[in-house]
Backbone as CSV, one residue per row, in Angstrom:
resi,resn,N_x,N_y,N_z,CA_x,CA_y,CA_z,C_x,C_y,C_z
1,UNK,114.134,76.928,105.328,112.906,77.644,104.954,113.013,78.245,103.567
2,UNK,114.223,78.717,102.990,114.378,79.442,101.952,114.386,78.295,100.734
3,UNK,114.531,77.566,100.927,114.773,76.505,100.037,112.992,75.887,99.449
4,UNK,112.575,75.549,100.661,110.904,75.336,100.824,110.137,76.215,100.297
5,UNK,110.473,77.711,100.516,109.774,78.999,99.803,109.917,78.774,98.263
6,UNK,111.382,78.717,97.967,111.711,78.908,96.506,111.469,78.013,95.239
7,UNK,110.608,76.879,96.181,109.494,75.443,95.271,108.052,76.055,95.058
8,UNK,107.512,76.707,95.536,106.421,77.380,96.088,106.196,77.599,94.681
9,UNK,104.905,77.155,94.154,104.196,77.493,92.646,103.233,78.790,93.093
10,UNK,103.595,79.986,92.572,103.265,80.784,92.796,101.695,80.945,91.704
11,UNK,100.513,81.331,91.931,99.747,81.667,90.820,99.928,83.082,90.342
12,UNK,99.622,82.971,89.467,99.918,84.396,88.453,99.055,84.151,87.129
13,UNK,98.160,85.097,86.943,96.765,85.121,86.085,97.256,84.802,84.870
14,UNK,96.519,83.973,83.827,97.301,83.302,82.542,97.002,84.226,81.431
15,UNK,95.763,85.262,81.696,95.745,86.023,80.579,97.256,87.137,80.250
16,UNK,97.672,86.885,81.597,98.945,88.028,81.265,99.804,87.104,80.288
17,UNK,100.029,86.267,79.902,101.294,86.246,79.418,100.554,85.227,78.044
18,UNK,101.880,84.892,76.989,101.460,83.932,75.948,102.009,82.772,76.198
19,UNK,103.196,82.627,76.941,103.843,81.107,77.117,104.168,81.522,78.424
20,UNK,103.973,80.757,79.374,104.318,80.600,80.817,106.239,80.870,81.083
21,UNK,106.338,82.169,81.421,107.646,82.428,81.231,108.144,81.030,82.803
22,UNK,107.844,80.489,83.080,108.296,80.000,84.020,108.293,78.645,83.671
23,UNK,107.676,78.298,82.523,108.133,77.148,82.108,109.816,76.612,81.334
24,UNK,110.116,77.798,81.167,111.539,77.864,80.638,112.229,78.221,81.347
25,UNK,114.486,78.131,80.477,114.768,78.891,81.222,115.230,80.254,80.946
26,UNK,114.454,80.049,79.398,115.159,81.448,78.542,113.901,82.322,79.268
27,UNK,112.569,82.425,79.511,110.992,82.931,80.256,111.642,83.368,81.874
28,UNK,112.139,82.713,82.636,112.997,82.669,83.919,113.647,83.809,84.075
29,UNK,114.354,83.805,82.895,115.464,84.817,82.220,115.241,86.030,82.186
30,UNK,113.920,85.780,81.566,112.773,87.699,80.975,112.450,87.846,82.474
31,UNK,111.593,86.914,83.199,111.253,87.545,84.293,112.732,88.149,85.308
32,UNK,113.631,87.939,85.639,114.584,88.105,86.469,114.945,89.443,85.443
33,UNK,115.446,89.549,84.123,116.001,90.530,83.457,115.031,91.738,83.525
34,UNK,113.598,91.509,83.484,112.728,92.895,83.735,112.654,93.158,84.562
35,UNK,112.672,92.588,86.037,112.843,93.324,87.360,113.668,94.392,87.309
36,UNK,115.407,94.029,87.439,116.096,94.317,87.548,116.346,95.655,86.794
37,UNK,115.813,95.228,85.178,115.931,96.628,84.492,114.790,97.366,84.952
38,UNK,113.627,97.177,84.818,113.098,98.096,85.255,113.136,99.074,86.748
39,UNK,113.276,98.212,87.657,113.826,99.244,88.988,115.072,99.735,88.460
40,UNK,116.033,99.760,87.534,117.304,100.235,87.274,116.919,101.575,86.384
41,UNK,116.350,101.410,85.294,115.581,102.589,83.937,114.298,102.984,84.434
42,UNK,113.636,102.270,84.946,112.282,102.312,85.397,111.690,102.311,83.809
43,UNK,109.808,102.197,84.165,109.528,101.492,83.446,108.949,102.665,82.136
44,UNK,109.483,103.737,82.345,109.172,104.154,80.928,110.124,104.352,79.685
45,UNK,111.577,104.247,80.329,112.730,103.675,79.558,112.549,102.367,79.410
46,UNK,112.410,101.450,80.205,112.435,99.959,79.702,111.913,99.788,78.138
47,UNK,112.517,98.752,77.258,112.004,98.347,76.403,112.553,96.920,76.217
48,UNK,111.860,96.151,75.595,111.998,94.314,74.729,113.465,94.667,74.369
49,UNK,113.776,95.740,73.435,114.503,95.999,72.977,115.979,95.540,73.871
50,UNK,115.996,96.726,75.001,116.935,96.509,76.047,117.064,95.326,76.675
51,UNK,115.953,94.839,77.097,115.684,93.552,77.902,116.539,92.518,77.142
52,UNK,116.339,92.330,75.890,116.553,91.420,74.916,118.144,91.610,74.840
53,UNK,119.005,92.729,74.702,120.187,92.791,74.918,120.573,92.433,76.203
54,UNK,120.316,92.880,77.329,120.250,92.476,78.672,121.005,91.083,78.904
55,UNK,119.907,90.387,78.632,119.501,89.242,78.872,120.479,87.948,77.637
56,UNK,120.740,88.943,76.722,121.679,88.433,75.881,120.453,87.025,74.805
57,UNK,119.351,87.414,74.400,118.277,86.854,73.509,118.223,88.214,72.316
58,UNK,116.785,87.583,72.043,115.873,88.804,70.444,114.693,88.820,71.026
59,UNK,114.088,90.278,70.511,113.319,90.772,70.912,111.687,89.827,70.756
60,UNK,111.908,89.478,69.213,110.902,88.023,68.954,110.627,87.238,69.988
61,UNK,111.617,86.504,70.632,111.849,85.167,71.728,110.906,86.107,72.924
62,UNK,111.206,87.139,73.349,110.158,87.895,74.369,108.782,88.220,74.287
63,UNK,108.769,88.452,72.876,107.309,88.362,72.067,106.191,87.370,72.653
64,UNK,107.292,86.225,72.094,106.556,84.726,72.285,105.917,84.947,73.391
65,UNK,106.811,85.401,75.200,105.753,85.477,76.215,105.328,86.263,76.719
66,UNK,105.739,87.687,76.071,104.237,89.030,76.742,104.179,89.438,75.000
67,UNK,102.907,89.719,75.060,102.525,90.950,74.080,102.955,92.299,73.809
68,UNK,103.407,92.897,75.498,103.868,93.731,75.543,104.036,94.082,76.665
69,UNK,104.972,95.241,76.990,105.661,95.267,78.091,104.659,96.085,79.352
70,UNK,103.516,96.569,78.839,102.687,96.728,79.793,102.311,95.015,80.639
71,UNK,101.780,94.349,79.446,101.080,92.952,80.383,102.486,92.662,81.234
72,UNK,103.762,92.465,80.830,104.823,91.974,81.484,104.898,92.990,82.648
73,UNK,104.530,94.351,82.660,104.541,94.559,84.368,103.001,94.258,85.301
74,UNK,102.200,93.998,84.026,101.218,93.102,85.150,101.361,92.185,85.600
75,UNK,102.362,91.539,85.405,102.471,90.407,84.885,103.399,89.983,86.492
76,UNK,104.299,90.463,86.558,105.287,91.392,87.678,104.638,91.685,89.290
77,UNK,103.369,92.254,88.568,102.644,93.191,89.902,101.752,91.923,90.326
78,UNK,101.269,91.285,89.516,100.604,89.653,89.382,101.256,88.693,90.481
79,UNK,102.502,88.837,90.395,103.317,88.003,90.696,104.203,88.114,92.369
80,UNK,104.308,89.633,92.394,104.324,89.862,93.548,103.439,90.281,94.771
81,UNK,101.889,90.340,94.083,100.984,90.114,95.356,100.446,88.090,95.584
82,UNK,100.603,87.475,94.461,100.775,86.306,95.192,101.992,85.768,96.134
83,UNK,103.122,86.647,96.101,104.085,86.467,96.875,103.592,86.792,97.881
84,UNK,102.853,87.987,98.467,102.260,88.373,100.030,101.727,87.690,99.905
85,UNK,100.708,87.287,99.051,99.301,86.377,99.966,100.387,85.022,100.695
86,UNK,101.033,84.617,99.536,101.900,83.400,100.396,102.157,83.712,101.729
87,UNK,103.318,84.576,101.911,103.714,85.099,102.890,102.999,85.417,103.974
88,UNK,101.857,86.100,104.154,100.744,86.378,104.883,100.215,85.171,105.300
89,UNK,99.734,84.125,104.741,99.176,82.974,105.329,100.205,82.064,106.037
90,UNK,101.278,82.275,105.674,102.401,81.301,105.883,103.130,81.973,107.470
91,UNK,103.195,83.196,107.927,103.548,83.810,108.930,102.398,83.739,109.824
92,UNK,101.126,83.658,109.614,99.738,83.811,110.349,98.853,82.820,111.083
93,UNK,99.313,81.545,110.145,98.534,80.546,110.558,98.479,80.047,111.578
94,UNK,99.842,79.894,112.849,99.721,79.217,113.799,99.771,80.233,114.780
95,UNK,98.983,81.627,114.595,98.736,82.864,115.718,97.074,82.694,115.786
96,UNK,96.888,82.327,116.929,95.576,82.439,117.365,95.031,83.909,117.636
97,UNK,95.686,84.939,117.976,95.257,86.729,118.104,95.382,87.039,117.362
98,UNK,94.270,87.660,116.552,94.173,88.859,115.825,94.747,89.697,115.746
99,UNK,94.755,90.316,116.486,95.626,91.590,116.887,97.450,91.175,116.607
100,UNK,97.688,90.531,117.128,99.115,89.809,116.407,99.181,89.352,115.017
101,UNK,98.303,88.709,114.517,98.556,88.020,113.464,98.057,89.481,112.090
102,UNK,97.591,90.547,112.804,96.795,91.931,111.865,98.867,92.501,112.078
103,UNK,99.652,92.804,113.254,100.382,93.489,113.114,101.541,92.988,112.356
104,UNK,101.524,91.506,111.845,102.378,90.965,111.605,101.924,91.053,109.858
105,UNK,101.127,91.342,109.574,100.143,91.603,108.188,101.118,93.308,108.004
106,UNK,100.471,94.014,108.817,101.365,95.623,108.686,102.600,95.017,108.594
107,UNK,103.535,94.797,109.111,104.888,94.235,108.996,105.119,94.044,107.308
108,UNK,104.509,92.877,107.313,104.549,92.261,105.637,104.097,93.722,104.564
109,UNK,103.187,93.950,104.628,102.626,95.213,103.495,103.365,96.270,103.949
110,UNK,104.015,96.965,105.239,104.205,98.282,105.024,106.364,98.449,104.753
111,UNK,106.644,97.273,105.753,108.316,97.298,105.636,109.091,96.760,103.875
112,UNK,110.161,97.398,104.652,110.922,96.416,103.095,111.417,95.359,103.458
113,UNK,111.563,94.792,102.540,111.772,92.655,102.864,113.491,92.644,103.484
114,UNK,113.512,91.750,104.261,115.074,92.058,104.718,115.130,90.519,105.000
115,UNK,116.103,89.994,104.183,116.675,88.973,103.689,117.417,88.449,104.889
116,UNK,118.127,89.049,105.749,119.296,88.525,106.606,118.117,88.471,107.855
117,UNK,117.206,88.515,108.235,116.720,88.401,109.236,115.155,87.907,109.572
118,UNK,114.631,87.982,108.319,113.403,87.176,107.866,113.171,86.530,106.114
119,UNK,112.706,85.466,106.331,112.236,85.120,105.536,111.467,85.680,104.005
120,UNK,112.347,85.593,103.067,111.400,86.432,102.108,110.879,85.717,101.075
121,UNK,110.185,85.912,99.695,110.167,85.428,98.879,110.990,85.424,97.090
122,UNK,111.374,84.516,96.373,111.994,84.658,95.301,111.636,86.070,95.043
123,UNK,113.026,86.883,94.482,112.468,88.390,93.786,111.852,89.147,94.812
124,UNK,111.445,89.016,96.066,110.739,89.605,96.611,111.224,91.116,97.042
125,UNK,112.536,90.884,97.373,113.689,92.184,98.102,113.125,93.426,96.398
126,UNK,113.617,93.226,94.982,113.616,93.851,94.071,111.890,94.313,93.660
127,UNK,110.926,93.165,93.881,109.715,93.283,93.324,109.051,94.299,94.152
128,UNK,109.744,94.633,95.365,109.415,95.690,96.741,109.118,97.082,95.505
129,UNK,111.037,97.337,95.236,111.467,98.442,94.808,110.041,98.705,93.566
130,UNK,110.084,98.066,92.578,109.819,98.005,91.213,108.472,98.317,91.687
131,UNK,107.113,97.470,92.813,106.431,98.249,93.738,105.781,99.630,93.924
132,UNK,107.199,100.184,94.446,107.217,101.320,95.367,106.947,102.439,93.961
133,UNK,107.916,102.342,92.962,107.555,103.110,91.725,106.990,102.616,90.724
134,UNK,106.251,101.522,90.390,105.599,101.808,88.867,103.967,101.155,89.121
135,UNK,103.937,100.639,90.887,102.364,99.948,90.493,101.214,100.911,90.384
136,UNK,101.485,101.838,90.562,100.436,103.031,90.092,99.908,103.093,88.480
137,UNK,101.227,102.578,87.464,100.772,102.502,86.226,100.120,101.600,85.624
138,UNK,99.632,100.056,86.654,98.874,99.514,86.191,97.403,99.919,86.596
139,UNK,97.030,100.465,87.320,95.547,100.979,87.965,95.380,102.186,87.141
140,UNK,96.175,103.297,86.871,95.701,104.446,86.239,95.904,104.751,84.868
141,UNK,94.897,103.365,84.220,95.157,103.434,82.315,93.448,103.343,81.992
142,UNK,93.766,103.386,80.961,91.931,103.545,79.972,91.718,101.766,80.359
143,UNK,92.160,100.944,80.159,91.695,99.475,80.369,91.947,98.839,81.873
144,UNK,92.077,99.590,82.928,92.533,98.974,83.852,90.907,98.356,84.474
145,UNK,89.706,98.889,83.844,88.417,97.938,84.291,88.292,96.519,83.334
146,UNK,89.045,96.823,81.878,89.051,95.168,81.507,89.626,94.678,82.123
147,UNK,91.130,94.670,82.403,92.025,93.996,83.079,91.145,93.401,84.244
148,UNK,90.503,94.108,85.277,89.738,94.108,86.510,88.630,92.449,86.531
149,UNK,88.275,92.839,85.262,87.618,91.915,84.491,88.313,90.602,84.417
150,UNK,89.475,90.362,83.910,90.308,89.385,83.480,90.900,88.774,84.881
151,UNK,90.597,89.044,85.648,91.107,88.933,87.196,92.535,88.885,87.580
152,UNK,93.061,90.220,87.259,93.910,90.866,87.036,94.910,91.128,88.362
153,UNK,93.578,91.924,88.727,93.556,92.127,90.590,92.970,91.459,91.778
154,UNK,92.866,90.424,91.243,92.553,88.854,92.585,93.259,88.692,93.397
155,UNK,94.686,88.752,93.086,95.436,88.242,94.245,96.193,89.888,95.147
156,UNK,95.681,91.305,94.540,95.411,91.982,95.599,94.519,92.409,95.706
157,UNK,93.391,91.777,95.851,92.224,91.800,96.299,92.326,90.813,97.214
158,UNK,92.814,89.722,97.257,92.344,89.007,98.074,93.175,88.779,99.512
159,UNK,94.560,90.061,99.488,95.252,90.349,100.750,94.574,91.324,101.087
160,UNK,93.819,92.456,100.331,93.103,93.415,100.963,92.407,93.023,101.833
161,UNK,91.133,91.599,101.122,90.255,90.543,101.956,90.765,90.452,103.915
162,UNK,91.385,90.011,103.062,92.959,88.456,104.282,92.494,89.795,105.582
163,UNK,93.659,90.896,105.450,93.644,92.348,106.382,92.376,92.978,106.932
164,UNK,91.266,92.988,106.427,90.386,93.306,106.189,89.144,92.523,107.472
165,UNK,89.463,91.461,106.675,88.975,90.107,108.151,89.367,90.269,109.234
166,UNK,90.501,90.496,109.159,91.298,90.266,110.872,90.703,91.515,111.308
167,UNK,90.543,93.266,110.777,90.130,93.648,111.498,88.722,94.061,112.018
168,UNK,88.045,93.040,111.205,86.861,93.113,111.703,86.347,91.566,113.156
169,UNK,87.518,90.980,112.646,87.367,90.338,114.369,88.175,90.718,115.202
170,UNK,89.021,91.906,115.411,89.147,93.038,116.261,87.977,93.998,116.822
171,UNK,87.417,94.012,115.295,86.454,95.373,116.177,85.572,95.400,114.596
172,UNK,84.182,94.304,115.379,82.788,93.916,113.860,82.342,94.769,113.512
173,UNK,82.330,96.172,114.241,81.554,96.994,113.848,82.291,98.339,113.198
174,UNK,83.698,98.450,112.792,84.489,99.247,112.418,83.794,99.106,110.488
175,UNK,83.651,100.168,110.199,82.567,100.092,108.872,83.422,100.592,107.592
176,UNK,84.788,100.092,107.766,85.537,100.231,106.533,86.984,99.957,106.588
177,UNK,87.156,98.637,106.260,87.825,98.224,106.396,88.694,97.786,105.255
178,UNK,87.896,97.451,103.789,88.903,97.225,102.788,89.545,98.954,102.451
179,UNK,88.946,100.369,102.779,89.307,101.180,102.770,90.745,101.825,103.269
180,UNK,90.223,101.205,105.013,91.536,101.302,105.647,92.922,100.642,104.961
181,UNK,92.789,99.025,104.826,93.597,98.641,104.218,94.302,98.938,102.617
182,UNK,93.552,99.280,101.760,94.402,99.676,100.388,94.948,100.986,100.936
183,UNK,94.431,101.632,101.738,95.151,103.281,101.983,96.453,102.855,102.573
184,UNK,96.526,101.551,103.164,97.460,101.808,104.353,98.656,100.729,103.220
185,UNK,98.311,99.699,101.954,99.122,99.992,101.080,99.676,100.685,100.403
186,UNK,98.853,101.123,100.162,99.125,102.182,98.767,100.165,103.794,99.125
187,UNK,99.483,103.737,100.831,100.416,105.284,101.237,101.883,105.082,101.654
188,UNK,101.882,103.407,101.999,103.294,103.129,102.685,104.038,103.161,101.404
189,UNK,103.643,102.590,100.224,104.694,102.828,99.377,104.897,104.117,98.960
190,UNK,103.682,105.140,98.401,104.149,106.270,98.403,104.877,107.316,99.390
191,UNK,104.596,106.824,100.804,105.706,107.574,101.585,106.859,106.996,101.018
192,UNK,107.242,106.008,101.192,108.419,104.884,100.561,109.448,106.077,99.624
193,UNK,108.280,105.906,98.294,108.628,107.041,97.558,109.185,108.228,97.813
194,UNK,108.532,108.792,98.431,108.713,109.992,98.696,110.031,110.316,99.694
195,UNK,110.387,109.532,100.433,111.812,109.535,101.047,112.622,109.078,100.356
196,UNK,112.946,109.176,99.257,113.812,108.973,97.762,113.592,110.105,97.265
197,UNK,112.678,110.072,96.857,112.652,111.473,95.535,112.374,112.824,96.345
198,UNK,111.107,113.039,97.671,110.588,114.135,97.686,110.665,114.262,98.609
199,UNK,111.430,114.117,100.052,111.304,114.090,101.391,111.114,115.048,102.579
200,UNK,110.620,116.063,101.927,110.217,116.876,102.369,108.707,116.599,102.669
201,UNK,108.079,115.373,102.208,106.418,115.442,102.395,106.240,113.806,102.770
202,UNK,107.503,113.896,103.595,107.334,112.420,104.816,108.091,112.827,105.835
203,UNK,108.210,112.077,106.879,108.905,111.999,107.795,109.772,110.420,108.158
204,UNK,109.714,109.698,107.074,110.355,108.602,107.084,112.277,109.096,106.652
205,UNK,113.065,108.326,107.449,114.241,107.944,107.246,115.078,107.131,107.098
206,UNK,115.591,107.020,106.201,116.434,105.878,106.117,117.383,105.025,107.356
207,UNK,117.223,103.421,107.101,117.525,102.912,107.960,115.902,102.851,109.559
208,UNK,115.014,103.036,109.647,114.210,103.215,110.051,113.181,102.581,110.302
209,UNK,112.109,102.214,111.098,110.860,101.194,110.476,109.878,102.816,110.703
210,UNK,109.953,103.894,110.624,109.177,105.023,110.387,107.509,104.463,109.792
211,UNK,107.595,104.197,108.567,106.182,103.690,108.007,105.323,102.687,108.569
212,UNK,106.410,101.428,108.724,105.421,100.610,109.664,105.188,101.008,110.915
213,UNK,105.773,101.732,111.674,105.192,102.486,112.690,104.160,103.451,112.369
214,UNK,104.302,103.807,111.676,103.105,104.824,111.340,101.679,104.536,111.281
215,UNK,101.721,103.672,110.261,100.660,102.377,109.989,99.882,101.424,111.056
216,UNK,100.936,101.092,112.026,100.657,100.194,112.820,100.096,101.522,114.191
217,UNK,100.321,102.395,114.252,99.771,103.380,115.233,98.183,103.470,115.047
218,UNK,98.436,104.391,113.215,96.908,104.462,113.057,95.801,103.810,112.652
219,UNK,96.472,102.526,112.248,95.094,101.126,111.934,94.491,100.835,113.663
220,UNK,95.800,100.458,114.525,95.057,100.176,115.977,94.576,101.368,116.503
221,UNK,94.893,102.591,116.299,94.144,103.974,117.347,92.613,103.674,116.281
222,UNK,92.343,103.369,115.225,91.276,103.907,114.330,90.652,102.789,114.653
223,UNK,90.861,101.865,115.126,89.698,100.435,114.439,89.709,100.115,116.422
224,UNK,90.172,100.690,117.314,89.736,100.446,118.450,88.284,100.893,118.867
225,UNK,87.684,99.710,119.896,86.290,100.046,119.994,86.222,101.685,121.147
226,UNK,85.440,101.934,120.857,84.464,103.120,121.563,84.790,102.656,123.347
C-alpha cells in the first residue's frame, strides 16, 4: 500500500509556485528541507537563506521555485490537504454507512498520522506537525481573499464538502454543517497545540486519542435527529 500511495500525483494549485518543485530533484529537496525546518524553527525563523544551507544549494536556485517563503508554506498547506482528500476517499469508498465512513473522516482530520499501524501519506506524519502550528498564518493576512481567489483553498474546501455530505445523509435537516466541520478542524489542531505549549486550556494527553474522542462525541450527540 505504501508504495502505491507514494506514486500518487498529488494536485497542488500552480499559482503557488514558479517551477514545479516536484519536477526535480534539487525542488524535491526544497520541499522535504522546508518541512522539516520549519516544524524545527517554525515559520517565522525560517528563511531561503537557512533552507538553502540546509539543503546544501543557493538561495537563487529556491527563488527559481517560490517567490517567497510565504507562497512555499501555501504551497505546503496546498499540499497537505490534497493529501486528506486522497486519504479520505481512499479509506471511504468501499463503506456503504455513513455514520462509519463520517467516523473514519474524524479519525483522518482530528488524530495524528501513525505510520506503524495505518497507512499514511508521503510527508504526511511532519506536514501534521507544521499543521498544528503555522496554518493559521495562511488565513489571517491582508491577501488571504486573493489567494481565495486563486483557488488557494479548494482542496480544503473540498474535504470540508466530502464531511459535510456525509453528515447531511445522517441527518438532511441538521442546518450547518460546513460550520460544524472547519470548527471540528481547526479546534483539533488547536487543542493539539495547546497540549504542547498551553495545557492548561485542554484536557488532551499525551499518548491518547483525547481529541478524536472529543470530536467524535460532539459531531454525533449534535447532528443526531430530534
Amino acid at each position: 500500500m505504501e508504495d502505491i500511495i507514494s506514486k500518487i500525483a498529488l494536485p497542488v494549485n500552480q499559482h503557488l509556485y514558479l517551477k514545479d518543485p516536484l519536477s526535480s530533484e534539487l525542488g524535491s529537496k526544497i520541499i522535504a528541507g522546508s518541512i522539516t525546518q520549519i516544524v524545527d524553527l517554525g515559520f517565522e525563523k525560517f528563511t531561503f537563506k537557512k533552507l538553502a544551507s540546509h539543503i546544501q544549494t543557493t538561495e537563487a536556485s529556491i527563488y527559481r521555485y517560490f517567490e517567497s517563503k510565504q507562497k512555499l508554506l501555501y504551497y505546503l498547506i496546498n499540499w497537505y490537504w490534497s493529501c486528506i482528500s486522497v486519504r479520505i476517499a481512499m479509506e471511504t469508498k468501499n463503506i456503504s454507512d455513513p455514520s462509519i465512513r463520517l467516523k473514519k473522516c474524524i479519525h483522518i482530520l482530528t488524530s495524528m498520522p501513525d505510520p506503524q499501524h495505518e497507512f499514511v501519506m508521503q510527508n504526511e506524519v511532519d506536514l501534521k506537525a507544521l499543521i498544528i502550528n503555522e496554518s493559521t498564518k495562511v488565513f489571517l493576512t491582508k491577501n488571504v481573499d486573493d489567494e481565495n481567489k486563486n483557488g488557494v483553498f479548494a482542496e480544503y474546501k473540498k474535504v470540508v464538502a466530502f464531511v459535510s455530505e456525509l453528515i447531511l445523509e445522517i441527518n438532511p435537516y441538521y442546518p450547518y454543517p460546513n460550520m460544524l466541520v472547519s470548527s471540528m478542524i481547526e479546534g483539533s489542531n488547536q487543542q493539539r497545540f495547546f497540549a504542547l505549549h498551553l495545557p492548561r486550556l485542554t484536557n488532551e494527553q499525551s499518548g491518547t486519542q483525547t481529541v478524536e474522542s472529543f470530536y467524535s462525541d460532539l459531531i454525533f450527540n449534535v447532528i443526531k435527529h430530534d
